[in-house]
MIMIVO-494042 format. One record per residue (C-alpha): residue number from 1; x, y, z. Coordinates in Angstrom, 1 decimal, m for minus. Layout:
N
+-----+--------+--------+--------+
! pos !      u !      v !      w !
+-----+--------+--------+--------+
! NUM !      X !      Y !      Z !
...
+-----+--------+--------+--------+
This chain:
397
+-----+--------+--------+--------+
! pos !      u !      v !      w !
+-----+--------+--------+--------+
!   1 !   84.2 !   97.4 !   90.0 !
!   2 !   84.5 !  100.8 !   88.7 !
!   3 !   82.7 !  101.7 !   85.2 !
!   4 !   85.0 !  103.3 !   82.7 !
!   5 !   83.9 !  107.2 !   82.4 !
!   6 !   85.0 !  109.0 !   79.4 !
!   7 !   83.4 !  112.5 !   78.6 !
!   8 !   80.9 !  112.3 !   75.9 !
!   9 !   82.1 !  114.0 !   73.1 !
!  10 !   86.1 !  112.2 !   73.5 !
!  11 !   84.0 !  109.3 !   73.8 !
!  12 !   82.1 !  109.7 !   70.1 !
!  13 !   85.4 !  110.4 !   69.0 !
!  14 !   87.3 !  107.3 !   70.4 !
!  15 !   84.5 !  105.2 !   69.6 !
!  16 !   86.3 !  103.7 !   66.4 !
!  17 !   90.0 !  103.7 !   67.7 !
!  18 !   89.4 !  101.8 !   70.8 !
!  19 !   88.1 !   98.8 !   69.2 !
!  20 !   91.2 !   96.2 !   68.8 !
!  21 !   92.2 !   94.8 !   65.2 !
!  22 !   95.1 !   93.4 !   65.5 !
!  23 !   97.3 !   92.0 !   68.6 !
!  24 !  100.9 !   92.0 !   69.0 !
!  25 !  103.7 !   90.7 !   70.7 !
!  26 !  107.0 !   92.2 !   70.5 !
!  27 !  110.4 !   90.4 !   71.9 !
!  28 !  112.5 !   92.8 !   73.9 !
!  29 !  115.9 !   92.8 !   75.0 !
!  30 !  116.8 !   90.5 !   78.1 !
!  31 !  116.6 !   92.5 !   81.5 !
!  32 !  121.0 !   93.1 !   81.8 !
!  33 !  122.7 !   91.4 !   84.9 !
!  34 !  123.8 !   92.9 !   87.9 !
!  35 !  122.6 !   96.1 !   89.7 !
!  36 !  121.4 !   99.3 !   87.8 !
!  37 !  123.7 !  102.4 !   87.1 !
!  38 !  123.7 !  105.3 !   88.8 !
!  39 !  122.4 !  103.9 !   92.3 !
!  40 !  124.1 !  106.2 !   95.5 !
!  41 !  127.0 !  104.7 !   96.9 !
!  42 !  125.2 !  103.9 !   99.9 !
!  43 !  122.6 !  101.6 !   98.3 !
!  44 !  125.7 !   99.6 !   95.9 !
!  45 !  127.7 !   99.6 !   99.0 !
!  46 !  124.9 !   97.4 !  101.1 !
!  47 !  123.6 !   95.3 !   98.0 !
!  48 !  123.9 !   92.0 !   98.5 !
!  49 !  123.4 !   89.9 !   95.4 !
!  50 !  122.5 !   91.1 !   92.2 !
!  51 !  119.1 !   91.7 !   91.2 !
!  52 !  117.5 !   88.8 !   89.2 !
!  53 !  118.4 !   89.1 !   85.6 !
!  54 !  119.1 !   86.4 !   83.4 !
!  55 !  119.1 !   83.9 !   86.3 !
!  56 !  115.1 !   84.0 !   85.7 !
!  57 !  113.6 !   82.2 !   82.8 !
!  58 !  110.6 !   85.5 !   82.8 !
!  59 !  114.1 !   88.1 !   82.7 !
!  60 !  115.8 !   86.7 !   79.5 !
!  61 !  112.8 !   86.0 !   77.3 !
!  62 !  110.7 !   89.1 !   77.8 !
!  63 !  107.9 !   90.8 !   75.3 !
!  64 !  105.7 !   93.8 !   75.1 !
!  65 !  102.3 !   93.1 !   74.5 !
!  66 !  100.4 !   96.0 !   71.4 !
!  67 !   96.5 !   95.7 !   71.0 !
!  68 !   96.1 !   98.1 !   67.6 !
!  69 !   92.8 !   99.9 !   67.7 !
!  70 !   92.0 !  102.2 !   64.1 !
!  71 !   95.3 !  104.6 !   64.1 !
!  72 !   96.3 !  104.0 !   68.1 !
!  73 !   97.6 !  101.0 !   70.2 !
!  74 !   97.7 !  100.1 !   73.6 !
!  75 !  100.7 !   98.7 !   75.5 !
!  76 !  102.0 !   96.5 !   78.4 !
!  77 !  105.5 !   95.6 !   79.1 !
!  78 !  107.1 !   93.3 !   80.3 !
!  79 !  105.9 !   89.9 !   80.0 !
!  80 !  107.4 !   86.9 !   80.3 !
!  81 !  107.8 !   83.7 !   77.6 !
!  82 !  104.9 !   81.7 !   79.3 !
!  83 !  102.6 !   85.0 !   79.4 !
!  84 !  103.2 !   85.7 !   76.4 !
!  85 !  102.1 !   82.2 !   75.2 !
!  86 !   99.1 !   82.3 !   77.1 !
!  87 !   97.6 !   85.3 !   75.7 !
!  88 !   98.8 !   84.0 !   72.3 !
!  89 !   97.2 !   80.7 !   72.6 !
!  90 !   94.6 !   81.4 !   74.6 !
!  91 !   93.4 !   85.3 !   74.6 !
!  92 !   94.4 !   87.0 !   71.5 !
!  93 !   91.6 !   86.1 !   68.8 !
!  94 !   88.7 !   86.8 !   71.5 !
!  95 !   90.4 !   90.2 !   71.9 !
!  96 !   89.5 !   90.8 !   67.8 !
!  97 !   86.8 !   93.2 !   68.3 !
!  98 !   86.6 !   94.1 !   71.9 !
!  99 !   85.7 !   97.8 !   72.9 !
! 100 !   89.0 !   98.3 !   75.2 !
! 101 !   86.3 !  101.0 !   76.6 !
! 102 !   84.4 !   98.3 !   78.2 !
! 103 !   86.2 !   96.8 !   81.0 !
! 104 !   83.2 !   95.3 !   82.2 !
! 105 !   83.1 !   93.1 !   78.9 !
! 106 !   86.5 !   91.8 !   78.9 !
! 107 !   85.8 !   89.1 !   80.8 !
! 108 !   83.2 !   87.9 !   78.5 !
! 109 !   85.3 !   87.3 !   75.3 !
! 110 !   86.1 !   84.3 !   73.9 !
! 111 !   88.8 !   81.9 !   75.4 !
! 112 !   90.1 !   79.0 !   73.1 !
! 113 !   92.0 !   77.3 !   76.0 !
! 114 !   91.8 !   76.3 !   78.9 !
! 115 !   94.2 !   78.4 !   81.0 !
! 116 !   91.7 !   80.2 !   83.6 !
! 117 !   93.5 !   80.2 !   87.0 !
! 118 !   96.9 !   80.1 !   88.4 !
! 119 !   99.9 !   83.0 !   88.5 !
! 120 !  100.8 !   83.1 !   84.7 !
! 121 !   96.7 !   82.6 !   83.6 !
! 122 !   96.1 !   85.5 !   86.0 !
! 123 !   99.6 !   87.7 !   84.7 !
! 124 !   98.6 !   86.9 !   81.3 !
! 125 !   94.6 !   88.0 !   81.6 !
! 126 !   96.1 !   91.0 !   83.6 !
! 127 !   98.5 !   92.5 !   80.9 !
! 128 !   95.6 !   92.2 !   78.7 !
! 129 !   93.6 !   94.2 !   80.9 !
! 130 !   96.1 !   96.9 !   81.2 !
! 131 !   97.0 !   96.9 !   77.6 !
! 132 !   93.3 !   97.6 !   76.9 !
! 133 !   93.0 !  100.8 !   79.9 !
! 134 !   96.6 !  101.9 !   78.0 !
! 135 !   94.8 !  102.1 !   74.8 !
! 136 !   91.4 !  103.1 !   75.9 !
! 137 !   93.3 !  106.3 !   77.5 !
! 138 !   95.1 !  107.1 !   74.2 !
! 139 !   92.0 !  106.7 !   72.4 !
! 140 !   89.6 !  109.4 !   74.5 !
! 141 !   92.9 !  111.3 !   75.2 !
! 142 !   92.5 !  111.7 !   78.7 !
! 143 !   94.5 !  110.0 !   81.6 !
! 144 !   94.1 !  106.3 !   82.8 !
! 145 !   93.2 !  108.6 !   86.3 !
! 146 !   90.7 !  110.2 !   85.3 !
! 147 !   88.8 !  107.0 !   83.6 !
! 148 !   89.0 !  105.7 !   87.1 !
! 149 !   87.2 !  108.5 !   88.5 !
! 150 !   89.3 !  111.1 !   88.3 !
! 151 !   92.7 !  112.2 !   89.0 !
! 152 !   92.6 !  112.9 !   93.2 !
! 153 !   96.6 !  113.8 !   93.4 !
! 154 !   99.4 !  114.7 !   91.4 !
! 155 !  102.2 !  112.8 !   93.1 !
! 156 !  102.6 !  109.5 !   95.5 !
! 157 !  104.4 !  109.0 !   98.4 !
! 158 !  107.2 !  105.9 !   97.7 !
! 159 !  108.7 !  103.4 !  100.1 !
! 160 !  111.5 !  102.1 !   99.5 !
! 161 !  112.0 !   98.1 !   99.0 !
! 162 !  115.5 !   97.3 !  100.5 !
! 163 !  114.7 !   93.7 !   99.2 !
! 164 !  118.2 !   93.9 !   97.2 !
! 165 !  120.3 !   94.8 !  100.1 !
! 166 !  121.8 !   93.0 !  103.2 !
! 167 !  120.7 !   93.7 !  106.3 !
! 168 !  124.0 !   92.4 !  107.7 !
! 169 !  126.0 !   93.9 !  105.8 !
! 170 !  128.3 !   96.8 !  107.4 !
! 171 !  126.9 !   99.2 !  105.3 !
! 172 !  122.8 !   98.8 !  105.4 !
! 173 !  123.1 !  101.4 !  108.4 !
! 174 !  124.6 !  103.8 !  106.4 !
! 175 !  122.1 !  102.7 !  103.1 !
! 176 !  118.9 !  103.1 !  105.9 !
! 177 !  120.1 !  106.9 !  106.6 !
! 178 !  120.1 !  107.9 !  102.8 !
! 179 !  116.6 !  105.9 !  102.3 !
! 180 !  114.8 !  108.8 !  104.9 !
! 181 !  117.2 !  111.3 !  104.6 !
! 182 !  115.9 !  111.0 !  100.2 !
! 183 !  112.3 !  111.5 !  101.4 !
! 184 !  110.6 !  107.7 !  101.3 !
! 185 !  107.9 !  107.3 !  103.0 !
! 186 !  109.1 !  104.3 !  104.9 !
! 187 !  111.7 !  101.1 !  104.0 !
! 188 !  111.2 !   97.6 !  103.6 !
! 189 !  114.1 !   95.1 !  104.5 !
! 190 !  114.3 !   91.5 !  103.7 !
! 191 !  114.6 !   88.6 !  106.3 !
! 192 !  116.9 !   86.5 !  104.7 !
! 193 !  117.0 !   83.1 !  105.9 !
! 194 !  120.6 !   83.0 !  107.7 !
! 195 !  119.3 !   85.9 !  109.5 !
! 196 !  115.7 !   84.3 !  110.7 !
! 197 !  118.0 !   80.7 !  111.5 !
! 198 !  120.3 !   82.8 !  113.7 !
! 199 !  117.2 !   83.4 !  116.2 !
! 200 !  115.4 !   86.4 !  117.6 !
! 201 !  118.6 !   87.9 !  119.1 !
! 202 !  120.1 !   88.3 !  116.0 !
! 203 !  117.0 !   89.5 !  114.4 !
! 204 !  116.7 !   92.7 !  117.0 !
! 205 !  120.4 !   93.2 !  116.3 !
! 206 !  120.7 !   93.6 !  113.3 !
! 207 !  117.7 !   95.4 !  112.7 !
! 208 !  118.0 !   97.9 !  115.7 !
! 209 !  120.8 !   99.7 !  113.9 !
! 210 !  118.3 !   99.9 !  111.1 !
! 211 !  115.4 !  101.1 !  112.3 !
! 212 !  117.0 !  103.7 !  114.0 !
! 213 !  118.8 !  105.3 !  111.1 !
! 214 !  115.1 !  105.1 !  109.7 !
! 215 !  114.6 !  107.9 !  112.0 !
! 216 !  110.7 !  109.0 !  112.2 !
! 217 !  110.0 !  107.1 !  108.7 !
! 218 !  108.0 !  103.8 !  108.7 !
! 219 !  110.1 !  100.5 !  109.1 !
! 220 !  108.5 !   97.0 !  107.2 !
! 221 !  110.4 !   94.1 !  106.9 !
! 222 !  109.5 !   90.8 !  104.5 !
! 223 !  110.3 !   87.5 !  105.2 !
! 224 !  109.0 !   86.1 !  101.7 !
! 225 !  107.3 !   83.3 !  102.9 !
! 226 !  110.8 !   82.2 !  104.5 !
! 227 !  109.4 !   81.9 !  108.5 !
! 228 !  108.2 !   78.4 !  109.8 !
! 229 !  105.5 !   78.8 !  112.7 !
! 230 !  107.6 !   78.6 !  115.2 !
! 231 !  110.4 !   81.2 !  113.6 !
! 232 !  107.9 !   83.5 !  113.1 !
! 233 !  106.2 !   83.3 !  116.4 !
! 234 !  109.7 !   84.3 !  118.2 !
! 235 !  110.0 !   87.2 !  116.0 !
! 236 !  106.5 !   88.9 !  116.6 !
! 237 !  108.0 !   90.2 !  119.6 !
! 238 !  111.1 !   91.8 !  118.3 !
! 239 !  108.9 !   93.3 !  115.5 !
! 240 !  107.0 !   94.5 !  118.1 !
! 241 !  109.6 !   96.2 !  120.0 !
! 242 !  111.4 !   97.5 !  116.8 !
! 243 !  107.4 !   99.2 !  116.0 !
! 244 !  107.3 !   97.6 !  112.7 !
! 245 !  104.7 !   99.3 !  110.4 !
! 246 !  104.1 !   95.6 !  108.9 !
! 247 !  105.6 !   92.4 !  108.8 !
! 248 !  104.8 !   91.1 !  105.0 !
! 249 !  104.8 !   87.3 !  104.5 !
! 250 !  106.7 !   85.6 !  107.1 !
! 251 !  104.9 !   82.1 !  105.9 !
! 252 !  102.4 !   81.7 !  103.0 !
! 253 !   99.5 !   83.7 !  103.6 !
! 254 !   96.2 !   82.2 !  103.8 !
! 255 !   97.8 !   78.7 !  105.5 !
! 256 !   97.5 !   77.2 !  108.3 !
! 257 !  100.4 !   78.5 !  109.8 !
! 258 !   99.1 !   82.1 !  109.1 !
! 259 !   96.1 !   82.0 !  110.8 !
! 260 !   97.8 !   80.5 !  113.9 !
! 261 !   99.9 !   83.9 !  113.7 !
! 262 !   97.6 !   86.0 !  113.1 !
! 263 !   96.0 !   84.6 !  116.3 !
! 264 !   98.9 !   85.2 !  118.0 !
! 265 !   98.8 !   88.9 !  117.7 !
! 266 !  101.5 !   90.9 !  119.4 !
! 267 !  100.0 !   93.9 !  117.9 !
! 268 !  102.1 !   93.5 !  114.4 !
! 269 !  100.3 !   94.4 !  111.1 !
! 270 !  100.5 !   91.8 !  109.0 !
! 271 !  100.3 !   92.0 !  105.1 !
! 272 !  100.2 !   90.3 !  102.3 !
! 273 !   98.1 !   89.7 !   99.0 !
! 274 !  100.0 !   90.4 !   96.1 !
! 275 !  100.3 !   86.5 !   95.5 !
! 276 !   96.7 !   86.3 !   95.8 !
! 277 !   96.3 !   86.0 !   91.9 !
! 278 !   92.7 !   84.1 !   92.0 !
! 279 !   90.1 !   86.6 !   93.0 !
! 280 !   88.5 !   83.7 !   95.1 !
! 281 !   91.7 !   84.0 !   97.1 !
! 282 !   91.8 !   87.6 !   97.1 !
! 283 !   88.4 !   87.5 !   98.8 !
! 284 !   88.9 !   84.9 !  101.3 !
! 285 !   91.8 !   86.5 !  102.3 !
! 286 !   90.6 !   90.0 !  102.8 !
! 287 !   87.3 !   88.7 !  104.4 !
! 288 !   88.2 !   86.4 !  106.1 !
! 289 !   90.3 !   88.3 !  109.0 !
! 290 !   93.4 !   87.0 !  106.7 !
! 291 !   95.6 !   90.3 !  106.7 !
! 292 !   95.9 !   93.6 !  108.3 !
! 293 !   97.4 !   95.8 !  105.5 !
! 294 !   96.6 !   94.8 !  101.8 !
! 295 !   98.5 !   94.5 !   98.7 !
! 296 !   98.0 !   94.2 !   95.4 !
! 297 !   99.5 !   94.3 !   91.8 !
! 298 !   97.6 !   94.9 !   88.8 !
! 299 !   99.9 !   92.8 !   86.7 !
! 300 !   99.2 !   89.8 !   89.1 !
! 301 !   95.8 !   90.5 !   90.8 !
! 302 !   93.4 !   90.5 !   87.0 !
! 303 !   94.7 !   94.0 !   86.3 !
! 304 !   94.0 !   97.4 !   87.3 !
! 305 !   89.9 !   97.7 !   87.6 !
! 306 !   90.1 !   94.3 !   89.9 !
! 307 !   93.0 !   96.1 !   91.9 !
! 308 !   90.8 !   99.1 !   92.8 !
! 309 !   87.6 !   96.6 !   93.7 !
! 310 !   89.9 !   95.0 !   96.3 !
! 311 !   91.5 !   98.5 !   97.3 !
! 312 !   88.3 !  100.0 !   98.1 !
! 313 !   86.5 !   96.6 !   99.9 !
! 314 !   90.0 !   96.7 !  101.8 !
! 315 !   89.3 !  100.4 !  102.7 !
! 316 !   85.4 !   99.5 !  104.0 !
! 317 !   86.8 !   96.8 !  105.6 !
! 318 !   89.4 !   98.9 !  107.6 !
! 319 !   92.9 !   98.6 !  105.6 !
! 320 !   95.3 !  100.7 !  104.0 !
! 321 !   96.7 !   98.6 !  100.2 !
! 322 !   99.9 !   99.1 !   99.0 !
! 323 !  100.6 !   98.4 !   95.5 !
! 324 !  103.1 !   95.9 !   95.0 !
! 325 !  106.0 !   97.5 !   92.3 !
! 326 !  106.1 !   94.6 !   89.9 !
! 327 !  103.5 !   96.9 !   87.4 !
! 328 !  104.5 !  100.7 !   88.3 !
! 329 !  102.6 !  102.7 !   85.9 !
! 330 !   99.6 !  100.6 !   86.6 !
! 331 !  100.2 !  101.2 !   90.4 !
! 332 !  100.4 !  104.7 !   90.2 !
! 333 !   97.1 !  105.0 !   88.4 !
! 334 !   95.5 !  103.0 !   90.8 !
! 335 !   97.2 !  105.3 !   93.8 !
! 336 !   96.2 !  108.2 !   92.0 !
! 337 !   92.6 !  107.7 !   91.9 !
! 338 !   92.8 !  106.8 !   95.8 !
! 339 !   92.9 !  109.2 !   98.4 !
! 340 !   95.8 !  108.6 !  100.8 !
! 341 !   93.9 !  106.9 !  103.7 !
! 342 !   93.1 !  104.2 !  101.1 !
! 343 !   96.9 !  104.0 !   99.6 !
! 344 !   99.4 !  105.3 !  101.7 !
! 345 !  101.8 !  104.8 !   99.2 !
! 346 !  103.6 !  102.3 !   96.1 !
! 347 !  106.6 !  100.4 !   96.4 !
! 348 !  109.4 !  101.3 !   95.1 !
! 349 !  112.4 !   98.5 !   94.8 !
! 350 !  115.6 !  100.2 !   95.3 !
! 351 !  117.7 !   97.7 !   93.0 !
! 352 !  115.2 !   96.4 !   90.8 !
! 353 !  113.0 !   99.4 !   89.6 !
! 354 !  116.0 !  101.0 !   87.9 !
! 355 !  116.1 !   97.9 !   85.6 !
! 356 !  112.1 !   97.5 !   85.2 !
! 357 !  112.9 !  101.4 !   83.6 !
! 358 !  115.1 !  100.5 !   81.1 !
! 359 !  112.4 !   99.6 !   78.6 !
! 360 !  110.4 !  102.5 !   78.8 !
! 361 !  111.7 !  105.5 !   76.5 !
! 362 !  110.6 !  107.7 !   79.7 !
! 363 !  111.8 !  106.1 !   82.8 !
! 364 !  109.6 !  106.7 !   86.1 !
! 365 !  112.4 !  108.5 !   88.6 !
! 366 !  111.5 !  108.7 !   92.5 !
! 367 !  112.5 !  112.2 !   93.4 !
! 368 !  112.2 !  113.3 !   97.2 !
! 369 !  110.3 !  110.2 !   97.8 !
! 370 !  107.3 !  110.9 !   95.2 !
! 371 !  106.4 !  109.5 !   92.1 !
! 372 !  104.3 !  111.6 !   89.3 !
! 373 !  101.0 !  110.7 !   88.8 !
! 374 !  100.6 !  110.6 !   85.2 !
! 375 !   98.0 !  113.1 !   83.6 !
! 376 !   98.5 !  112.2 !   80.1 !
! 377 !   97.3 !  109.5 !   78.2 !
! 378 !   98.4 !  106.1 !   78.5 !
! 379 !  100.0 !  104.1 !   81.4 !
! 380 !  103.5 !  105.1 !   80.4 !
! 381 !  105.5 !  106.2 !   77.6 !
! 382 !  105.7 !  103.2 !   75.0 !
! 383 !  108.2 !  100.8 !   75.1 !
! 384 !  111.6 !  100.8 !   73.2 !
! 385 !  110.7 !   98.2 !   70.4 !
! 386 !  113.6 !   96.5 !   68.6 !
! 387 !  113.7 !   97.2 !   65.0 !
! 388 !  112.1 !   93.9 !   63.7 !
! 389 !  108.7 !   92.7 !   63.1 !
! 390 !  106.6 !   91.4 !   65.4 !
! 391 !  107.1 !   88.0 !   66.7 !
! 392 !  103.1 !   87.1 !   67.1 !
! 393 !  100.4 !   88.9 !   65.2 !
! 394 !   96.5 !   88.1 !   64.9 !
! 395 !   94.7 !   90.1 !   62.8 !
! 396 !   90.6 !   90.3 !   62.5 !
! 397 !   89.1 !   89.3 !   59.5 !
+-----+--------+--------+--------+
């Protein structure tokens, strides 16, 4: 873990305003239905169903989270209801007095439940994390980069997730050509389970089309955890042959079933990680000859400074990470303190992304592939807050 480094002299002067009063939550407007505007024709022509919006309980009820230091706050956005609740219940008064300058300590402050493990303990202990590097950043008025370590690169290569599209559909060739022809660094397609039921034949035929319009980009696919063993051993070939850059979760990682593919071979990369919320998992997963190519997402994985421990013990151990896009801003911090042999590059989701956007009053735009490194303070620009009070507030004595 990397210790947070702020010039002296910002540091005497941020020494009051990093220290948290008061924490917040703040309801936001659901995440709308169907796919974003403004998407090229290419993308809406191949999109197969509409992005989760309401149809997920974490879409409709979503919050930002404020931790208030003297005169400054720091944010994260979005979190879901049970997140939300978690940090409430279980987070918040521990966080009265904390240094967000001291990462190291976070970990330390009191708990008054008993939520310590599991995906919405982990989201919930991770939005606090990143709330406290937003603020922290504001505070010494430098970037969350250069608290990292230092800022090693303006901009980072994107690939594009294709996770909303068909693969099937008659126009995915068409949507593959405008992914490389816009500058991504590579495209990831989804497996969908018709598609992995209809065999390997199927598979390498629908897929050719597409990895050939993807010209001399890289070409990923994600099964989701959809593959049993025996689907998934059929395919390695066909991935293979099609010179997949890496096959992400074709069963759960870490199972039985994984290791019995990963013994397989067939010389495709295979990757996974950003469900490893537990950091006992992230471990055993990484050191245990689990993966090939690592990722990870700060709002999952116990935030941002436990997402660049694993990044760089994945580098010594051989792998490239690539941040999952569920926490952008925190993703492109991480990236930005990493050279590009450690993080090749961020994910980008095609359909989705737009949406995530919305709530910022400064909406991250990919633009010939890249996305900016920011090298102002905060994560990202703050959140567009209803006009109503908070919903939860604790307060220090």
């Amino acid at each position: 873990m990397t210790a947070l480094t702020i010039p002296a002299p910002a540091r005497t002067a941020a020494a009051a305003a990093s220290v948290i009063r008061t924490v917040r939550a703040w309801q936001l407007p659901p995440q709308p239905a169907g796919l974003p505007p403004g998407l090229p024709a290419p993308i809406t022509a191949a999109a197969g169903e509409p992005p989760a919006g309401p149809a997920w309980a974490e879409h409709r009820t979503r919050f930002a989270i404020e931790l208030v230091g003297d005169g400054i706050s720091g944010w994260q956005a979005p979190v879901g209801e049970t997140v939300a609740q978690i940090i409430t219940d279980d987070l918040a008064a521990g966080l009265i007095g904390h240094d967000a300058a001291a990462p190291r300590r976070l970990a330390y402050r009191k708990k008054t439940g008993r939520h310590r493990s599991g995906a919405h303990a982990r989201q919930a202990a991770s939005a606090v994390e990143l709330a406290c590097w937003d603020l922290a950043s504001r505070a010494a008025e430098v970037s969350v980069t250069d608290l990292l370590g230092g800022t090693i690169r303006p901009a980072v290569p994107a690939y594009a997730s294709a996770l909303g599209l068909d693969p099937a559909h008659p126009a995915a060739r068409e949507a593959a050509a405008w992914i490389t022809d816009a500058g991504f660094w590579g495209q990831k397609w989804p497996l969908t389970k018709p598609l992995i039921l209809a065999g390997p034949k199927a598979v390498a035929k629908t897929l050719g089309p597409l990895r050939e319009a993807t010209g001399e980009a890289r070409f990923m696919v994600d099964a989701l955890g959809r593959c049993r063993l025996d689907e998934a051993m059929r395919l390695l070939p066909v991935f293979a042959d099609l010179e997949v850059a890496f096959a992400e979760e074709l069963m759960p990682a870490g199972s039985w079933g994984w290791h019995r593919l990963r013994a397989a071979g067939a010389g495709v990369p295979l990757a996974a990680g950003e469900h490893a919320v537990d950091e006992a998992d992230q471990i055993r997963l990484l050191t245990g000859d689990g993966v090939d190519v690592w990722q990870i997402d700060p709002g999952w994985s116990g935030g941002l400074a436990r997402s660049l421990h694993t990044t760089e013990l994945a580098a010594d151990l051989g792998m490239a990470t690539f941040p999952h896009g569920d926490r952008l801003h925190a993703a492109l911090a991480l990236a930005g303190a990493c050279c590009r042999d450690k993080v090749p590059a961020v994910e980008w989701h095609m359909t989705l992304e737009p949406l995530r956007q919305q709530i910022f009053s400064t909406p991250l735009r990919a633009e010939g592939g890249l996305l900016p490194v920011r090298t102002i303070p905060g994560l990202a620009e703050l959140p567009v807050l209803p006009e109503r009070a908070a919903v939860m507030e604790v307060t220090g004595s």
